[in-house]
DSSP file (Angstrom, degrees, kcal/mol; ACC not computed):
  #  RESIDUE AA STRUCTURE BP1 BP2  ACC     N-H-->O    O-->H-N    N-H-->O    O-->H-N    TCO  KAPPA ALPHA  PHI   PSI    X-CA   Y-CA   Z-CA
    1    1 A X              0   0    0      0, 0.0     4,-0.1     0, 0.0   113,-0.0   0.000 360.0 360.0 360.0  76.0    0.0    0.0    0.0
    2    2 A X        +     0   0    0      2,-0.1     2,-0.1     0, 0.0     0, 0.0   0.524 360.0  83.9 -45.6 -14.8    2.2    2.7   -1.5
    3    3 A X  S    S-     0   0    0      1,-0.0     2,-0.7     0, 0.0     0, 0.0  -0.502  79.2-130.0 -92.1 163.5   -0.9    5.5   -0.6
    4    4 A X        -     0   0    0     -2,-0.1     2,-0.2     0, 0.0    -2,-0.1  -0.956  29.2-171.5-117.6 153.1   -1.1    6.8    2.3
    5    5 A X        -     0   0    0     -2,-0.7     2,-0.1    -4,-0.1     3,-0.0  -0.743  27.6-117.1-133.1 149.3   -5.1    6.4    3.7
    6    6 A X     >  -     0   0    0     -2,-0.2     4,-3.8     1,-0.1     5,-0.4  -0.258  38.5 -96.0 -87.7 178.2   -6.3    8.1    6.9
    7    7 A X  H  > S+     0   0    0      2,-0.2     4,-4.4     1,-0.2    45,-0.1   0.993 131.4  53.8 -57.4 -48.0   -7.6    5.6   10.0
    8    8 A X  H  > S+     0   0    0      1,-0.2     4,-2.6     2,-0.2    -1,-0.2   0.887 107.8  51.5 -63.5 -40.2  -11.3    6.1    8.6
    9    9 A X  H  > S+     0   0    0      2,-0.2     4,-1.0     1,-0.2    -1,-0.2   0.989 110.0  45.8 -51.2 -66.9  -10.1    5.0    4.9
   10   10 A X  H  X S+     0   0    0     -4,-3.8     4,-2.6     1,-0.2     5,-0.5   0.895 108.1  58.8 -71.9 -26.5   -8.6    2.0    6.0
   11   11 A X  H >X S+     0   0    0     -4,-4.4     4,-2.2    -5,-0.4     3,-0.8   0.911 117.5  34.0 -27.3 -91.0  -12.0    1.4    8.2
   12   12 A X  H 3X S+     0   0    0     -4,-2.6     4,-1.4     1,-0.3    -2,-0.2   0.758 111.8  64.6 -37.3 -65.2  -14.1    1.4    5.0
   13   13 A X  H >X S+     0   0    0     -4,-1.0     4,-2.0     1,-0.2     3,-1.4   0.830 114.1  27.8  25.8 -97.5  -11.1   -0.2    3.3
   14   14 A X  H <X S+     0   0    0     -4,-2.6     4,-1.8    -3,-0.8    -2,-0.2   0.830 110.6  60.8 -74.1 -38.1  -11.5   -3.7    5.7
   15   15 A X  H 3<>S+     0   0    0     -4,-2.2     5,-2.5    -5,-0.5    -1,-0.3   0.825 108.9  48.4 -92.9   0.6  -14.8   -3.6    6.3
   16   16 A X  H X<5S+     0   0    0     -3,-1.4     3,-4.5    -4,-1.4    -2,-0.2   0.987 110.5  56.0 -41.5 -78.6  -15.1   -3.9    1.9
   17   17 A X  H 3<5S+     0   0    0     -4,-2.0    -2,-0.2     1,-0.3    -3,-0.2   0.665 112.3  33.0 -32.9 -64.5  -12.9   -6.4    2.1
   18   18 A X  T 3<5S-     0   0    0     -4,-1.8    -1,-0.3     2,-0.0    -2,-0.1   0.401 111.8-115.6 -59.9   0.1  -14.9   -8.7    4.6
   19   19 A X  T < 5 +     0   0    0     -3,-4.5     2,-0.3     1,-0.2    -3,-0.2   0.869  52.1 167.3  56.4  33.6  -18.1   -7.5    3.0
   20   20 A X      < -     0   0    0     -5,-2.5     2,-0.6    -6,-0.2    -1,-0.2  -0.564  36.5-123.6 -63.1 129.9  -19.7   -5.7    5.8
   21   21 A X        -     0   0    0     -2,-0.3    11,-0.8     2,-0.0     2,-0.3  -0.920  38.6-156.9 -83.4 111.4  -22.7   -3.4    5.4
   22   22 A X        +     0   0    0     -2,-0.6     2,-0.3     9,-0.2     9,-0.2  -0.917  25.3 174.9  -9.9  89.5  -21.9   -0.1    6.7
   23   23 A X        -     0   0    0     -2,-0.3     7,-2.2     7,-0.1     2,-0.8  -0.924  22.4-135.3-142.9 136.0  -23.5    2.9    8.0
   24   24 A X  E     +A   29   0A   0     -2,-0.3     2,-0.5     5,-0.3     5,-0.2  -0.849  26.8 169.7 -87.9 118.8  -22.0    6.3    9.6
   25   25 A X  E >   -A   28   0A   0      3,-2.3     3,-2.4    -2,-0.8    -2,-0.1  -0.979  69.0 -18.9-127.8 139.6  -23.5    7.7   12.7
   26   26 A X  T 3  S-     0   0    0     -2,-0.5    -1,-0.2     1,-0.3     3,-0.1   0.934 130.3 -47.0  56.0  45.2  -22.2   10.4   14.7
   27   27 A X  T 3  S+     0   0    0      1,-0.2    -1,-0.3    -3,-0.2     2,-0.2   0.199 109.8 115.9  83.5 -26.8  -18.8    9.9   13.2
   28   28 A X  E <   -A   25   0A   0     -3,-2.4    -3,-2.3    -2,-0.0     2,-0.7  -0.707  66.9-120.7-102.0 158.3  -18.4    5.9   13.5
   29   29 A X  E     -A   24   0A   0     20,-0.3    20,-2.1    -2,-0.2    -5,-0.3  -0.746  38.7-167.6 -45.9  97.9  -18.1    3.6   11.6
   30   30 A X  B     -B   48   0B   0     -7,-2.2     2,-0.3    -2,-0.7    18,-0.3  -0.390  15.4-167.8-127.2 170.6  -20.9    1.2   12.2
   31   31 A X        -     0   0    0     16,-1.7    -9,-0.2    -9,-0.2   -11,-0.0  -0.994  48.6 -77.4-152.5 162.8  -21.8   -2.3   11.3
   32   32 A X        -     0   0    0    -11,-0.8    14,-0.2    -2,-0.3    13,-0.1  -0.173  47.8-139.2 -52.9 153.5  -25.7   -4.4   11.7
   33   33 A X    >   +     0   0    0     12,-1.1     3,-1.5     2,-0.1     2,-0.7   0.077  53.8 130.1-112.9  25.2  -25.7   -5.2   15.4
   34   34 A X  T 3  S+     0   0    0     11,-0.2     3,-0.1     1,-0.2    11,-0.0  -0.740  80.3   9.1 -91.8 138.3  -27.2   -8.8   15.5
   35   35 A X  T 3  S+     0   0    0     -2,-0.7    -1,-0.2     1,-0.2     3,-0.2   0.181  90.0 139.3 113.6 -22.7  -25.4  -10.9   17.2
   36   36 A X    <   -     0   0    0     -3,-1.5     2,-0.2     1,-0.2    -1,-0.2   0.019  69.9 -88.0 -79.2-161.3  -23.0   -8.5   18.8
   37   37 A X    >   -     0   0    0      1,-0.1     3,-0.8    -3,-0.1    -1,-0.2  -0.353  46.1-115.3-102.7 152.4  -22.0   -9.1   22.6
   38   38 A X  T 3  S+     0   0    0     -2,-0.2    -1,-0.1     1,-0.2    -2,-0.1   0.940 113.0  67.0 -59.8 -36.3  -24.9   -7.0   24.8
   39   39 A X  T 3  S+     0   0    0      2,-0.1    -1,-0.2     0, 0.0     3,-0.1   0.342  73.6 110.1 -23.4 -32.3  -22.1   -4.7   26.0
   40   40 A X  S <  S-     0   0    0     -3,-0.8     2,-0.3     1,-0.1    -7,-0.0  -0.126  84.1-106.5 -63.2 150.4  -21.2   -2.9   22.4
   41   41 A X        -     0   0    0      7,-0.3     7,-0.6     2,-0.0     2,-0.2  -0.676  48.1-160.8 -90.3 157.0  -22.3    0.5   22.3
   42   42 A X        -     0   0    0     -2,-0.3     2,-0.5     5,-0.2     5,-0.1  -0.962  28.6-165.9-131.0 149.5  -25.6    0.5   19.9
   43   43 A X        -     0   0    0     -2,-0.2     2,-0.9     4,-0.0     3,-0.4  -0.846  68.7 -70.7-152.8 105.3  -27.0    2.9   18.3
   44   44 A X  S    S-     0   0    0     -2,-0.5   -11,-0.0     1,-0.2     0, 0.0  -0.284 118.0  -2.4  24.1 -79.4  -30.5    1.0   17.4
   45   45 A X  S    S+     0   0    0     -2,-0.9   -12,-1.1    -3,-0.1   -11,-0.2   0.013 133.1  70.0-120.7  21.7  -29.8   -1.9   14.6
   46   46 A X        -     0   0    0     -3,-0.4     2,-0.2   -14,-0.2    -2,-0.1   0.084  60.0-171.2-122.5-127.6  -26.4   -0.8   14.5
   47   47 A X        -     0   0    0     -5,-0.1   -16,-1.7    -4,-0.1     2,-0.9  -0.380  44.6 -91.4-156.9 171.1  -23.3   -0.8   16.8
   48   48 A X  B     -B   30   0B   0     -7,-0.6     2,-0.7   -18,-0.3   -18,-0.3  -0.814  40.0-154.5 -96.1 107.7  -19.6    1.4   16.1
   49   49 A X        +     0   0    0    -20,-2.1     2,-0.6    -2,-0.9   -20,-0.3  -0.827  30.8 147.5 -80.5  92.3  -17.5   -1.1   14.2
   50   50 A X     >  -     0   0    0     -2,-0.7     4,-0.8     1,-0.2     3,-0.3  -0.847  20.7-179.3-157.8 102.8  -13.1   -0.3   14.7
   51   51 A X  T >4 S+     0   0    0     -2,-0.6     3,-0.9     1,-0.2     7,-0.3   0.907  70.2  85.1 -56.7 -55.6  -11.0   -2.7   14.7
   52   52 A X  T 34 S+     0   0    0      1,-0.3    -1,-0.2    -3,-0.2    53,-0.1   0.605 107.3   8.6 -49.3 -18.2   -8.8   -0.6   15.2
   53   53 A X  T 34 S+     0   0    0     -3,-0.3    -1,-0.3     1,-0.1    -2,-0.2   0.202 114.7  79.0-161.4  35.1   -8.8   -0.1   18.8
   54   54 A X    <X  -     0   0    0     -3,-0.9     4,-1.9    -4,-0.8    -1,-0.1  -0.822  62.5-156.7-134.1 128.0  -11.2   -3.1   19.8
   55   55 A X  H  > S+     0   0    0      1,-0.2     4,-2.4     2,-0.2    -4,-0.1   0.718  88.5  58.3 -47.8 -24.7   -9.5   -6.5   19.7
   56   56 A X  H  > S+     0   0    0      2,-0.2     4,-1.3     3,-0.1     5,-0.4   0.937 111.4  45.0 -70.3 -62.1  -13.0   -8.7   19.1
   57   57 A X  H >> S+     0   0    0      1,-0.2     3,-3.5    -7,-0.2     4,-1.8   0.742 111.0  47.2 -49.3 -58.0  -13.5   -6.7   16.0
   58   58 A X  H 3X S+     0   0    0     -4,-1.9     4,-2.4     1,-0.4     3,-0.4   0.753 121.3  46.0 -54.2 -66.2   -9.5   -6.9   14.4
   59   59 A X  H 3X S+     0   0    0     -4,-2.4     4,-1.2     1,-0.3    -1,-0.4   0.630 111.1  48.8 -71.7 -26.2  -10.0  -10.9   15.4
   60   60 A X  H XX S+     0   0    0     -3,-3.5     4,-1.9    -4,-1.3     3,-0.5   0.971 115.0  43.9 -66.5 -65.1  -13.3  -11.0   13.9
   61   61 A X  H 3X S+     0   0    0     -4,-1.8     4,-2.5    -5,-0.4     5,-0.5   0.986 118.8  44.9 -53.7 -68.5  -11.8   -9.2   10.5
   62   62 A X  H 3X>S+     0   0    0     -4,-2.4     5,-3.7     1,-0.2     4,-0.6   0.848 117.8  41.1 -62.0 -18.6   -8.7  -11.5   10.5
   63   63 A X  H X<5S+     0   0    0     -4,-1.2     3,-0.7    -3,-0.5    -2,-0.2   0.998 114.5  51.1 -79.1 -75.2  -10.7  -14.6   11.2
   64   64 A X  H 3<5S+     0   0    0     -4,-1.9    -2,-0.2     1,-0.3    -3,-0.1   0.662 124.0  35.4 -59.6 -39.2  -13.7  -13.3    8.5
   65   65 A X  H 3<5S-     0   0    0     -4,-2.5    22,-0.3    -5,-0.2    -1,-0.3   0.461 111.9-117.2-109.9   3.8  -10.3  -12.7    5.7
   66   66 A X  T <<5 -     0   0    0     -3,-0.7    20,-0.6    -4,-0.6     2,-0.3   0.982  47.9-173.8  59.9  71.9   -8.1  -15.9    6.9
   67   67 A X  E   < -C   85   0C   0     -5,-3.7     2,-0.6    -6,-0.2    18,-0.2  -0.753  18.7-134.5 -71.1 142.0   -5.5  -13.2    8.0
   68   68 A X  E     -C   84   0C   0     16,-4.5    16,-0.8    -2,-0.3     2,-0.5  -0.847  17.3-157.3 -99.0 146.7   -2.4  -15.0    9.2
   69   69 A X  E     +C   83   0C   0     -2,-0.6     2,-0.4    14,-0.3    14,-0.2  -0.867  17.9 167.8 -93.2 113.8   -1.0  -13.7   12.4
   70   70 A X  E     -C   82   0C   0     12,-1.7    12,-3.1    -2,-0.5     2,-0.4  -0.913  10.5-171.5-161.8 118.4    2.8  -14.2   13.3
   71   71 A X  E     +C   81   0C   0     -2,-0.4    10,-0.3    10,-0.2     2,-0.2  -0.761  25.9 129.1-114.8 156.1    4.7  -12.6   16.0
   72   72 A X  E     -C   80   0C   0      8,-1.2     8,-3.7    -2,-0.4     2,-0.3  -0.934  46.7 -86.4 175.3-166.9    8.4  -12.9   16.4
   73   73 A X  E     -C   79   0C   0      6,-0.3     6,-0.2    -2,-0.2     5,-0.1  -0.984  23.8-127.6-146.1 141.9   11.5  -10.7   16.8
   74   74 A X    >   -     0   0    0      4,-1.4     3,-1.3    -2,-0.3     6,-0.0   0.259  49.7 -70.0 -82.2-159.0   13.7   -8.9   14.9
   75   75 A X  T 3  S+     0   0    0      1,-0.3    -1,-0.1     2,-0.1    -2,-0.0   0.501 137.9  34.8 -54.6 -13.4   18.0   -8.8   14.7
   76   76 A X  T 3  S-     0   0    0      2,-0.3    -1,-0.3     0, 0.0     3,-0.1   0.610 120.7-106.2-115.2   0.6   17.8   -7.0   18.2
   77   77 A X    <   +     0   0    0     -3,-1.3     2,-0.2     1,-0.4    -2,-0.1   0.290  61.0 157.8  82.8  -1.6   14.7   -8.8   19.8
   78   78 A X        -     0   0    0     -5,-0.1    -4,-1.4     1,-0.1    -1,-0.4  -0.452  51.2-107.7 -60.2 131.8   12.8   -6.4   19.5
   79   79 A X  E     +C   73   0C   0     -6,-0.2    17,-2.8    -2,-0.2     2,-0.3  -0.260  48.1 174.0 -59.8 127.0    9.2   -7.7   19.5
   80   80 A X  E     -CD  72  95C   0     -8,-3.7    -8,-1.2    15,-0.3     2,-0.5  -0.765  20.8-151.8-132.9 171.7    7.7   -7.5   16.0
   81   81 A X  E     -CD  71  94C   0     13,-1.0    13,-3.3    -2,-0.3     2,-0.2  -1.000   6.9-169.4-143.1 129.9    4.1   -8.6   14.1
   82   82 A X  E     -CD  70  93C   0    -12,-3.1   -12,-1.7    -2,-0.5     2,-0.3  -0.906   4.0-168.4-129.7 166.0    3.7   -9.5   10.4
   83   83 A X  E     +CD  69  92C   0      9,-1.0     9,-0.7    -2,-0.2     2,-0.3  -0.880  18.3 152.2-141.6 154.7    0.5   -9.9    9.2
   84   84 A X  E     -C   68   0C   0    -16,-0.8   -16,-4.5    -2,-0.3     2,-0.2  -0.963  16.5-168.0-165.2-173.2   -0.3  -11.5    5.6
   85   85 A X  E     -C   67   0C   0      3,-0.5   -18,-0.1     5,-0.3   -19,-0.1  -0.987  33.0-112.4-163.7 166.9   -2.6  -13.2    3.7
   86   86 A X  S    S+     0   0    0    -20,-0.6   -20,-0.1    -2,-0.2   -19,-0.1   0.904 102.3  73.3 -91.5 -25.3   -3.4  -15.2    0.5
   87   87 A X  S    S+     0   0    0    -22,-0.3     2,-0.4   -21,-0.3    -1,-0.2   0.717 104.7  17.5 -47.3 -39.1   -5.5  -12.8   -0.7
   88   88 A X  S    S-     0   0    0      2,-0.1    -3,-0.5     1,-0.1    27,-0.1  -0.959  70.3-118.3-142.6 169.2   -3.0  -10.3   -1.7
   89   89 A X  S    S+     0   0    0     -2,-0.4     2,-0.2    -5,-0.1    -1,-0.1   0.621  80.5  82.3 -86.6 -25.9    0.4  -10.0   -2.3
   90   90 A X        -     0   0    0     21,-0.1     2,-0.5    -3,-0.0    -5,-0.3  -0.348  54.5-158.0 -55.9 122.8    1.7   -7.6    0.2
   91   91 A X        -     0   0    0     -2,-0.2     2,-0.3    -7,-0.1    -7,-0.2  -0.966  13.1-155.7-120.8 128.5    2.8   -8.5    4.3
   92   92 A X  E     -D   83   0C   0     -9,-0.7    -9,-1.0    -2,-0.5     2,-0.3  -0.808  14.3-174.1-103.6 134.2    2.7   -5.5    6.4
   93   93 A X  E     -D   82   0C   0     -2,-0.3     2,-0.4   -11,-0.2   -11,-0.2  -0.986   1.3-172.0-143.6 162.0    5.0   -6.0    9.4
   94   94 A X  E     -D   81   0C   0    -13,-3.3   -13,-1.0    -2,-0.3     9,-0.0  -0.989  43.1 -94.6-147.4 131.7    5.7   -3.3   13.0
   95   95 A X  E     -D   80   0C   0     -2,-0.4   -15,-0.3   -15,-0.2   -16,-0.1  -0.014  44.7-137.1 -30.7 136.2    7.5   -2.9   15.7
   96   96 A X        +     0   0    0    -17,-2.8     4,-0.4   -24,-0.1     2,-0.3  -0.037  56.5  91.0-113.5  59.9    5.2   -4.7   18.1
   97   97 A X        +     0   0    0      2,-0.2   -19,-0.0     3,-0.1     0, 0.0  -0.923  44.0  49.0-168.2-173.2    5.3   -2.2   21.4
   98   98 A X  S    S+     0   0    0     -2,-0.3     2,-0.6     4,-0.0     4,-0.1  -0.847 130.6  15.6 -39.3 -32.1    4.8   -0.2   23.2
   99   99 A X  S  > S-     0   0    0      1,-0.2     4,-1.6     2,-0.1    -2,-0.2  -0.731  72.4-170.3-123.5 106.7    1.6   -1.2   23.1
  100  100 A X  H  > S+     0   0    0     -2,-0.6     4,-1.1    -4,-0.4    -1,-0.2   0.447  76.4  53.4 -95.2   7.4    1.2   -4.4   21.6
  101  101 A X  H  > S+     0   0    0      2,-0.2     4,-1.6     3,-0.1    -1,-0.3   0.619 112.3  52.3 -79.1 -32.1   -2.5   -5.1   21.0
  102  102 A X  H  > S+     0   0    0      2,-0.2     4,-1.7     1,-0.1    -2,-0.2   0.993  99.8  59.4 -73.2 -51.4   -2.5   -1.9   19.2
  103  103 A X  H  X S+     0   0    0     -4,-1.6     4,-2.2     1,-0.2    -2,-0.2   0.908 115.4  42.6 -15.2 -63.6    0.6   -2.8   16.9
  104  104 A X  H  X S+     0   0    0     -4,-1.1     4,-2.3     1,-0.2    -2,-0.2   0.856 104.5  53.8 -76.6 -40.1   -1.7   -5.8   15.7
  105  105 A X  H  X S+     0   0    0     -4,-1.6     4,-1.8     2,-0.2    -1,-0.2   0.878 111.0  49.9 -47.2 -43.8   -4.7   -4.5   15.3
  106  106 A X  H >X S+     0   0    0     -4,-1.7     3,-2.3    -5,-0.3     4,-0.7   0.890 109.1  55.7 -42.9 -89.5   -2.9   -1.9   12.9
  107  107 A X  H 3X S+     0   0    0     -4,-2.2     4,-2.3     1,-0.3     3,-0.4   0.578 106.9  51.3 -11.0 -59.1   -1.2   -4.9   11.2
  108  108 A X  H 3X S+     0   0    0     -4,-2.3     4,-2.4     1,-0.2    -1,-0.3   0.811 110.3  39.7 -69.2 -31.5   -4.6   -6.4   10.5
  109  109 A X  H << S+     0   0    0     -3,-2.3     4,-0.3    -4,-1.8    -1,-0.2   0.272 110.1  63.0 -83.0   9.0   -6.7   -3.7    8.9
  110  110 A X  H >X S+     0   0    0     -4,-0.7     4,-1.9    -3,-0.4     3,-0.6   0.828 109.4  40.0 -72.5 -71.7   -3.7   -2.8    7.0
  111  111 A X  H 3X S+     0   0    0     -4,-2.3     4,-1.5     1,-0.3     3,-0.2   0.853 114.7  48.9 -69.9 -47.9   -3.9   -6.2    5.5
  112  112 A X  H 3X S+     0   0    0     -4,-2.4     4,-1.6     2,-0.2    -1,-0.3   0.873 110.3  53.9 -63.9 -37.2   -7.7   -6.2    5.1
  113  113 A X  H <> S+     0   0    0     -3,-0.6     4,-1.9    -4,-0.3    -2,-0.2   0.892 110.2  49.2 -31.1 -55.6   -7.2   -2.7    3.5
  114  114 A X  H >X S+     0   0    0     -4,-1.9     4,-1.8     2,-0.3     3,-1.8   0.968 109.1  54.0 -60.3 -85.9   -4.6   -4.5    1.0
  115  115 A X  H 3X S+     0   0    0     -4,-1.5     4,-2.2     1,-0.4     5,-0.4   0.681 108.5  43.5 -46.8 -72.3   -7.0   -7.0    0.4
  116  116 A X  H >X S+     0   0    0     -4,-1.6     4,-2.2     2,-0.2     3,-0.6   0.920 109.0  55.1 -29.9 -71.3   -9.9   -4.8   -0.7
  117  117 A X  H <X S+     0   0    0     -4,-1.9     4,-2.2    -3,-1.8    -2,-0.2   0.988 112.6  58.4 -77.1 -53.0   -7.6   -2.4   -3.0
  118  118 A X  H 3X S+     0   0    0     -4,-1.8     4,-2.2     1,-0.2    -1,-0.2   0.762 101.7  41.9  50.3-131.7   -6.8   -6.0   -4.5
  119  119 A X  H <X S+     0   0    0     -4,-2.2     4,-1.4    -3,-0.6    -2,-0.2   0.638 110.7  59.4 -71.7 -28.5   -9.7   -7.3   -5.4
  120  120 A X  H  X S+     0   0    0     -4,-2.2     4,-3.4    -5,-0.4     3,-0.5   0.969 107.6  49.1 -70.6 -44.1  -10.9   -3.9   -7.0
  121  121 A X  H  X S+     0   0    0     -4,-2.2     4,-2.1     2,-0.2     5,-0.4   0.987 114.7  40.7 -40.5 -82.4   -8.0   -4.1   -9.1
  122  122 A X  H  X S+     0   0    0     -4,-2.2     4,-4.8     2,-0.2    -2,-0.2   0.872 116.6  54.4 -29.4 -34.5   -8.8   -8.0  -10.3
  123  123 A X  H  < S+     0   0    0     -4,-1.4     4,-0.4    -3,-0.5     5,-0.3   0.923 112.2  40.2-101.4 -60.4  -12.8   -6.8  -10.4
  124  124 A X  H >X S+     0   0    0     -4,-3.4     4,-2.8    -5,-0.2     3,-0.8   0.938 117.7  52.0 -71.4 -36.0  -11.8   -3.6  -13.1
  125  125 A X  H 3< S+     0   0    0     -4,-2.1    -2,-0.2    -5,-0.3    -3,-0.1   0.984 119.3  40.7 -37.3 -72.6   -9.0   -6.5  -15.1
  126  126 A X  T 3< S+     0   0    0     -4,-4.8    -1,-0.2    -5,-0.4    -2,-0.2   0.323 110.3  51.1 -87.9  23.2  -12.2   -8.7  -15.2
  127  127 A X  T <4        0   0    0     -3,-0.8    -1,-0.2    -4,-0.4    -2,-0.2   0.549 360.0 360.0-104.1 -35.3  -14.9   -6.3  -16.1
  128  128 A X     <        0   0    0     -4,-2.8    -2,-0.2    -5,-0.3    -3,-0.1   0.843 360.0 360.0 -91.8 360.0  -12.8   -4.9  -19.2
């Protein structure tokens, strides 16, 4: 992903990619709320959808796009995350601190992002 996309692109971005219905209210992101845990903030038949900074969604989204997940460390030990998939060609990998549930969560809607810009590419190939 050579662009760079603000948090709210890559939102839209991943929840393409998984095929999520969408809605904005009041600034979030939102997704249909059946199903979701009683606890989710709701905002009638809807609920605020970010991966980005709650760990059920990002696992939901990597689980929903069979992200692979892989932690390890680099040449100093420093803790790192790659994130990749089969769907696209690209592996996004981060320093995985200070905070490392946040590192990964990145990682993964980065990758679902990827995934999405993609298939739109393959989708305009096979429409012309």
């Amino acid at each position: 992903m050579s662009v760079y996309y603000t948090n709210d692109e890559l939102l839209k971005l991943a929840a393409e990619a998984a095929f999520f219905e969408t809605k904005e209210i009041n600034g979030y992101i939102c997704i249909p709320s059946e199903g979701c845990h009683p606890n989710k903030q709701r905002d009638g038949d809807w609920r605020i959808w970010d991966p980005l900074g709650d760990d059920g969604d990002a696992l939901r989204l990597a689980n929903n796009l069979n992200i692979n997940i892989q932690f390890g460390s680099c040449m100093d030990d420093a803790p790192i995350v790659t994130c990749s998939s089969d769907l696209c060609e690209q592996s996004f990998t981060c320093g995985n601190f200070p905070d490392p549930y946040k590192e990964t969560r990145k990682m993964i809607v980065r990758t679902a992002a990827e995934i999405c810009i993609e298939r739109r590419k393959w989708d305009e190939v096979l429409s012309s």
